[in-house]
N, CA, C and O of each residue as an XYZ file, in Angstrom:
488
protein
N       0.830     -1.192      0.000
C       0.000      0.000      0.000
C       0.865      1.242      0.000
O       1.988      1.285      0.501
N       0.269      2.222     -0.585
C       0.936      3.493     -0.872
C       0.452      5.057      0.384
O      -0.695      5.348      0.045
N       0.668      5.536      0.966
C       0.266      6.272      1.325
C       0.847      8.056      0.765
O       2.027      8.337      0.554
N      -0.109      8.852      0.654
C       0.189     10.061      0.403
C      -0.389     10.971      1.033
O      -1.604     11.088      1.193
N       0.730     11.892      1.551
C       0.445     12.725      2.702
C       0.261     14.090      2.133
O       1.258     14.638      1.664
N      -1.115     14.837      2.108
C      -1.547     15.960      1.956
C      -1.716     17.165      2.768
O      -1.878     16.877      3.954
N      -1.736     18.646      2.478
C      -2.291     19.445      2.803
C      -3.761     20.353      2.262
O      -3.736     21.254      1.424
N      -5.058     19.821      3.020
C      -5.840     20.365      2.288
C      -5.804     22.292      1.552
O      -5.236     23.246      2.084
N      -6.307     22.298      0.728
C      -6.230     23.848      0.261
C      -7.756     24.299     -0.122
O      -8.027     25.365     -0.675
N      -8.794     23.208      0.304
C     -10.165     23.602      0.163
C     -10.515     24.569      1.118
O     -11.355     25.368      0.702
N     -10.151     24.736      2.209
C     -10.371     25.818      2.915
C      -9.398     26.135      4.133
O      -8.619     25.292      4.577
N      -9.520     27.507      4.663
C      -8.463     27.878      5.312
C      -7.879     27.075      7.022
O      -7.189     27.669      7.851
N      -8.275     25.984      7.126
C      -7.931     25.043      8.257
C      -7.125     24.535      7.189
O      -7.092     25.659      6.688
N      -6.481     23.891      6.432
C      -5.460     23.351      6.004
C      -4.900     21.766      6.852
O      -3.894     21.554      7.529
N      -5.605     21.203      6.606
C      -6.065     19.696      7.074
C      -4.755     18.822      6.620
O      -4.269     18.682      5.497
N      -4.475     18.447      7.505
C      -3.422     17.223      6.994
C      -4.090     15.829      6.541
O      -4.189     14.953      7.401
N      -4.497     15.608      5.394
C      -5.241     14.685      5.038
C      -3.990     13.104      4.631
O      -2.843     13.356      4.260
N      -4.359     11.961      4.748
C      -3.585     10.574      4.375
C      -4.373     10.344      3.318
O      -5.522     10.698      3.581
N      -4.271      9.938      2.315
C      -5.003      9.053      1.195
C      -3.968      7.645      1.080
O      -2.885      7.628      0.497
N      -4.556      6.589      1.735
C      -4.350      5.111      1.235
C      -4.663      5.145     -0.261
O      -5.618      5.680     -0.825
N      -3.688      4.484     -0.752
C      -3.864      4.132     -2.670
C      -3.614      2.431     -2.831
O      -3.139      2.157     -1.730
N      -3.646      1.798     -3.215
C      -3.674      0.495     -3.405
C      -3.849      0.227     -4.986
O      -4.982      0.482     -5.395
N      -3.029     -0.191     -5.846
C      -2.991     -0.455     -7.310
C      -3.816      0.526     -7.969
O      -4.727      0.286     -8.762
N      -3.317      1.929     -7.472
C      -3.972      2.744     -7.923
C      -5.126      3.274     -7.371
O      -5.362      4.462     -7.151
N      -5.750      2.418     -7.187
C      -7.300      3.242     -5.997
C      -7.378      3.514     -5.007
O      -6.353      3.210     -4.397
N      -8.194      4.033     -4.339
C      -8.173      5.251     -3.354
C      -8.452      4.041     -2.518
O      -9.068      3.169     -3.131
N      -8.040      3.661     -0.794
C      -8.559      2.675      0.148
C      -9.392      3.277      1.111
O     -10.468      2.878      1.557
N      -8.367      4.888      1.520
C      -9.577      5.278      2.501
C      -8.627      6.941      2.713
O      -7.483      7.288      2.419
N      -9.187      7.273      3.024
C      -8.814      9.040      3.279
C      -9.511      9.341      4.573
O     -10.640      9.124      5.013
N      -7.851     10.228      5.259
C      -8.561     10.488      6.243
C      -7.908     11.717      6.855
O      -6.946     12.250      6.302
N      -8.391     12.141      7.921
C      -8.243     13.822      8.514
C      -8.178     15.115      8.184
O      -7.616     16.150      8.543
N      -8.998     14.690      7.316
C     -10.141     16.055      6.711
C     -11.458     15.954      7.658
O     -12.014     14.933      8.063
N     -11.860     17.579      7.936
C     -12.380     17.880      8.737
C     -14.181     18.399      8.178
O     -15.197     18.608      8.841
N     -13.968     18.444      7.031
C     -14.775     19.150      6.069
C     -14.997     18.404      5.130
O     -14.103     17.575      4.962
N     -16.228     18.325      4.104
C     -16.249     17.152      2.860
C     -15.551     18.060      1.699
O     -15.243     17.346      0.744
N     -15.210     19.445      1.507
C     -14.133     20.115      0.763
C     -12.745     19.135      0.965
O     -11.994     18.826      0.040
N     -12.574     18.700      2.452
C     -11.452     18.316      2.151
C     -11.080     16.489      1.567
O     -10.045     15.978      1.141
N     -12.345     15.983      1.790
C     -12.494     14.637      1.443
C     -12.444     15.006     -0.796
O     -11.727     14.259     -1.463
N     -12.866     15.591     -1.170
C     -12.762     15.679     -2.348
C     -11.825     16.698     -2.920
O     -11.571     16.751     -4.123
N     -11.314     17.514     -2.015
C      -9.845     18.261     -2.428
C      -9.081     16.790     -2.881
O      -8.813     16.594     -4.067
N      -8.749     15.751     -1.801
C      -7.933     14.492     -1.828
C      -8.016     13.515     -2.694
O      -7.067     12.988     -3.276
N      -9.349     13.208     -2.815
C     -10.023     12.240     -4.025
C      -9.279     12.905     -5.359
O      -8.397     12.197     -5.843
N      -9.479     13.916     -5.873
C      -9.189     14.538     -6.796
C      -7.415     14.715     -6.949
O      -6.789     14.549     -7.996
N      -7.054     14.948     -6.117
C      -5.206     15.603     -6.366
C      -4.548     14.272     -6.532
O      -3.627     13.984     -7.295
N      -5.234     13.453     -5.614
C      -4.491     12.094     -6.037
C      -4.986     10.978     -7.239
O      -4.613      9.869     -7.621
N      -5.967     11.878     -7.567
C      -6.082     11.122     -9.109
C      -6.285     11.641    -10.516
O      -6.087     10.973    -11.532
N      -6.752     13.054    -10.472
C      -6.579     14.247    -11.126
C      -6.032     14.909    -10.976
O      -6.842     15.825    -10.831
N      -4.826     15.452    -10.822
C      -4.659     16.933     -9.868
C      -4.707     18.104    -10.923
O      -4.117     18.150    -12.003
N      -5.525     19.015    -10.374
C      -5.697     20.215    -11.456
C      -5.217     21.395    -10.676
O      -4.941     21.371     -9.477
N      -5.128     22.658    -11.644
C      -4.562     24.166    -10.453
C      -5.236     24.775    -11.477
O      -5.475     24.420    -12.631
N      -5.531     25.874    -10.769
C      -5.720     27.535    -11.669
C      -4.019     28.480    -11.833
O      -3.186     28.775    -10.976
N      -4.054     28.659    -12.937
C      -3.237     29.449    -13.243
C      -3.094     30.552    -13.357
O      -3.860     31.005    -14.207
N      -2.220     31.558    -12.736
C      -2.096     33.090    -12.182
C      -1.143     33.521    -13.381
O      -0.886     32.471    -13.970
N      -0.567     34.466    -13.948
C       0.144     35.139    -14.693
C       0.188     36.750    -15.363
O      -0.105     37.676    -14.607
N       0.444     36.954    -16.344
C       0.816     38.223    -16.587
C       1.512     38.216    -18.132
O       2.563     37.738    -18.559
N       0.004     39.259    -18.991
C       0.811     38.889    -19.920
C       0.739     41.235    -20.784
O       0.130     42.269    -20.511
N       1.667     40.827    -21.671
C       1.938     42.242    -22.077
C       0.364     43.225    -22.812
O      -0.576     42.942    -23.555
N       0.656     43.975    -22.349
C      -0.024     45.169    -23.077
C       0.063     46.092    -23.775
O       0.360     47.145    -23.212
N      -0.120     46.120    -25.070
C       0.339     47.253    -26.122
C      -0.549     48.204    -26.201
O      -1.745     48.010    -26.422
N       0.153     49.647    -25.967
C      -0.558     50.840    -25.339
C      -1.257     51.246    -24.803
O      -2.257     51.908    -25.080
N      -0.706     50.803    -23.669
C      -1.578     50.462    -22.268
C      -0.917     51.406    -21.139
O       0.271     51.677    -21.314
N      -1.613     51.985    -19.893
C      -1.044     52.604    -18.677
C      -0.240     52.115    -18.273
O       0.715     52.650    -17.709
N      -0.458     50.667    -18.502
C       0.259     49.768    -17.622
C       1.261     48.508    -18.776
O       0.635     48.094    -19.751
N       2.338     48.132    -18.634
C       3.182     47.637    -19.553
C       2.636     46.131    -19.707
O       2.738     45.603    -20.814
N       1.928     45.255    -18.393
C       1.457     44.413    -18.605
C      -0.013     44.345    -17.506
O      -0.280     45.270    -16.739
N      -0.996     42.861    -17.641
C      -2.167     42.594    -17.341
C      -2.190     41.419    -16.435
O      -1.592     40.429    -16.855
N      -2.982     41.298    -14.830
C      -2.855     40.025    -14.629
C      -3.872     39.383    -15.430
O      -4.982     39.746    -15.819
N      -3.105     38.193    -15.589
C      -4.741     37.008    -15.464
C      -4.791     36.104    -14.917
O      -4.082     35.915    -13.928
N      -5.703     35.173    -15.399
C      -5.714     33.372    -14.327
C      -6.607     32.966    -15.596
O      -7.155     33.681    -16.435
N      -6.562     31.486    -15.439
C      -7.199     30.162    -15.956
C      -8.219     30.842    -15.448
O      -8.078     31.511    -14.424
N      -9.557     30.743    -16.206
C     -11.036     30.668    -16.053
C     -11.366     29.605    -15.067
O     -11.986     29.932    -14.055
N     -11.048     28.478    -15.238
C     -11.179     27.256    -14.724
C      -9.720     26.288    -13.972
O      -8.692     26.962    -14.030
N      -9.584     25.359    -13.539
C      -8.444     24.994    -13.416
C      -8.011     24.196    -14.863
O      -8.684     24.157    -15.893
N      -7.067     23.755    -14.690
C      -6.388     23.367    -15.976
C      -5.463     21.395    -15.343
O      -4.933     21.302    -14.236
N      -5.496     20.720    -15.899
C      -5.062     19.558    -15.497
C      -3.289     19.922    -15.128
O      -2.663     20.587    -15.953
N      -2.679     19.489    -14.006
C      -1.468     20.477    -13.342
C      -0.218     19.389    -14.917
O       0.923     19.786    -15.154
N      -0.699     18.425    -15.508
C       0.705     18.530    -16.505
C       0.847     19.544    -17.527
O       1.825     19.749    -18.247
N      -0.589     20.329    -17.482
C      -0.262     21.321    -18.650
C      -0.097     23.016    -18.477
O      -0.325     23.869    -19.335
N       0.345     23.197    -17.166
C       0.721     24.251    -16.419
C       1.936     24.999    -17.765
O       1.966     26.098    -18.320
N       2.608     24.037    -17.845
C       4.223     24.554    -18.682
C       3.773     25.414    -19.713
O       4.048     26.583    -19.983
N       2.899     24.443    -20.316
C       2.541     24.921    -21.945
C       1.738     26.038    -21.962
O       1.796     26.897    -22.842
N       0.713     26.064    -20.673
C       0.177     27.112    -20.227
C       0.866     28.305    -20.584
O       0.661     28.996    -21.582
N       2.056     28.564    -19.295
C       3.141     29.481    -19.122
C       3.443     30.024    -20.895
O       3.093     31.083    -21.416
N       4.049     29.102    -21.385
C       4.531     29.128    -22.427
C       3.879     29.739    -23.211
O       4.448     30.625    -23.849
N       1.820     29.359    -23.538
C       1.433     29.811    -24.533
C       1.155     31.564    -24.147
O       0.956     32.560    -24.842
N       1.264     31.312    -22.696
C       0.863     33.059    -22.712
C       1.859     34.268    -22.601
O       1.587     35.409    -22.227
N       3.495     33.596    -23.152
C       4.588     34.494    -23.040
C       4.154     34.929    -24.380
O       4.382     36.135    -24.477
N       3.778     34.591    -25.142
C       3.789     34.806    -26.424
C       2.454     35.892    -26.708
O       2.424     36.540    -27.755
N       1.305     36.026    -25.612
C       0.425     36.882    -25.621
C       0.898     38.102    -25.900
O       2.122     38.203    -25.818
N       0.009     39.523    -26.352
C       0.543     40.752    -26.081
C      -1.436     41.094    -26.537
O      -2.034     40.579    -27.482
N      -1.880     41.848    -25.756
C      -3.135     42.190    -25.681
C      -3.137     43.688    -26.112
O      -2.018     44.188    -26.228
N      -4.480     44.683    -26.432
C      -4.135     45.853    -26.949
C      -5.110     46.753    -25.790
O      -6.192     46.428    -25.299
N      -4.521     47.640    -25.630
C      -5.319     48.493    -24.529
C      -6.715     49.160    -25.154
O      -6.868     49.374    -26.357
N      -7.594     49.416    -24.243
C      -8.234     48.964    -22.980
C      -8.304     47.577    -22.681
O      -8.541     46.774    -23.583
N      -8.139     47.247    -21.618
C      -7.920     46.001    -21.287
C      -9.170     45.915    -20.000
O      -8.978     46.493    -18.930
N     -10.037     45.377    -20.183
C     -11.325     45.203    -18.542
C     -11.488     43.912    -18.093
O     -11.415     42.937    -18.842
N     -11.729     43.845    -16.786
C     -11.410     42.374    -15.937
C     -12.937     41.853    -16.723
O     -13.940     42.423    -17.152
N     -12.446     40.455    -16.620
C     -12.756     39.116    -17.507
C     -12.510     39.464    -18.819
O     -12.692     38.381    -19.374
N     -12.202     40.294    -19.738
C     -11.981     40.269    -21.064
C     -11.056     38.792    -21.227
O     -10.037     38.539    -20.584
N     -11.671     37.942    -22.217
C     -10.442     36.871    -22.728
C      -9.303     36.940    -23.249
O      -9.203     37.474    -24.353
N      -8.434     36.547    -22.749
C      -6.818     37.662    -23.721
C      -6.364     36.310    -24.512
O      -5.598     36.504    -25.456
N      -6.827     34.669    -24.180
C      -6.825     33.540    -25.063
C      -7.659     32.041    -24.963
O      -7.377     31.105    -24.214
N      -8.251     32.081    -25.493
C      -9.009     31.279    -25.829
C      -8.167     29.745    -25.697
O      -7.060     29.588    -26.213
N      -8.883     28.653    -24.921
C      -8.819     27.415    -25.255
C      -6.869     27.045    -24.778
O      -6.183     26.283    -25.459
N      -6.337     27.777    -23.530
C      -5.242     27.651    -23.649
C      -4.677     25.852    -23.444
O      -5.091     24.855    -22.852
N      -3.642     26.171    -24.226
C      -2.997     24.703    -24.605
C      -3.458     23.388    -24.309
O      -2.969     22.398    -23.766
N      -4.812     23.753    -24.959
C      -5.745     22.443    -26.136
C      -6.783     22.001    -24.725
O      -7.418     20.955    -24.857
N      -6.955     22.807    -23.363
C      -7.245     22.418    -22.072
C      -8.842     22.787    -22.699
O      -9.630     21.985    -22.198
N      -9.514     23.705    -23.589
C     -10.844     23.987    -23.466
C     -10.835     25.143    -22.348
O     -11.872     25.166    -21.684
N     -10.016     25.962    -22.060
C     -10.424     27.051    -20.636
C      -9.542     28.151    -21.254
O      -8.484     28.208    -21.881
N     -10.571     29.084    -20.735
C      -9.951     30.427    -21.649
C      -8.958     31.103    -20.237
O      -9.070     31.083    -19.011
N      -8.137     31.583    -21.068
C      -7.217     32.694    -19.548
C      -8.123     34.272    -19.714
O      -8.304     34.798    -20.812
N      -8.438     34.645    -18.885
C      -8.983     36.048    -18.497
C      -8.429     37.011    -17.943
O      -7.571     36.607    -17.158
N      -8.508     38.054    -17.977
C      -8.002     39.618    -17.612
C      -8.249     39.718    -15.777
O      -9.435     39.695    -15.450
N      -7.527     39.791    -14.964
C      -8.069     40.005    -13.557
C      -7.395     41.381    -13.021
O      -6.938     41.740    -11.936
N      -7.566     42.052    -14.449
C      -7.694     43.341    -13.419
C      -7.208     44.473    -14.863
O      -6.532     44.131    -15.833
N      -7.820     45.898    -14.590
C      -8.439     46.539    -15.984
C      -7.512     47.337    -15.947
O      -7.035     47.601    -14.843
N      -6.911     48.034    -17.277
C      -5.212     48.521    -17.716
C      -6.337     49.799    -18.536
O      -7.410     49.438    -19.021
N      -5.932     51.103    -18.573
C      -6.567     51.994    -19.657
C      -5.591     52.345    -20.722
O      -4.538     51.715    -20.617
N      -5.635     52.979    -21.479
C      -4.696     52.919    -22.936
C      -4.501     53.982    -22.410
O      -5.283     54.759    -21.862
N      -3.136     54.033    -22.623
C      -1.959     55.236    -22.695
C      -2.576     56.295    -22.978
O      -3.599     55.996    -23.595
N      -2.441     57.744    -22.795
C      -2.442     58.922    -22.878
C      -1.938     59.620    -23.550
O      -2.110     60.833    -23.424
């Protein structure tokens, strides 16, 4: 048997959760305090997904660049390509929170969005 030792991130108690694995399947999970944290665990140890935070450029803009994040989370092996596809972004000012700055990033189906609004240069 396999054991894997977690920290929940479903909510701010931060639960030291165990997930038993056995040829792959889950045996039993435990010390989560919350059912956030029973399916934070289910999930990381057999999906693990993240939302992605970043920053990509703005052409003639107040501001030289824009944050954003994943709309959704994104499966965590395709974080890289993530990164990658949005160095290559450059968005055009006005820029307003949720505007999409790319569509469908790296083949995940989840758009990256604007989290926070840039006005065009002066």
């Amino acid at each position: 048997m396999e054991q894997r030792q977690l920290t929940c991130i479903g909510c701010p108690m931060g639960c030291p959760i165990t997930v038993t694995m056995e040829n792959g399947q889950i045996q039993s999970i435990e010390g989560f305090t919350c059912k956030r944290g029973e399916t934070y665990a289910r999930k990381e140890v057999t999906n693990p997904t993240r939302i992605v935070t970043s920053t990509v450029r703005v052409a003639g803009g107040a501001a030289p660049v824009v944050s954003v994040k994943t709309a959704q989370d994104i499966p965590k092996g395709t974080i890289f390509a993530c990164a990658e596809a949005l160095r290559q972004v450059v968005v055009s000012a006005p820029v307003a929170i949720g505007d999409v700055v790319l569509r469908n990033v790296a083949g995940t189906g989840v758009d990256v969005v604007a989290t926070k609004a840039v006005a065009a240069a002066m």
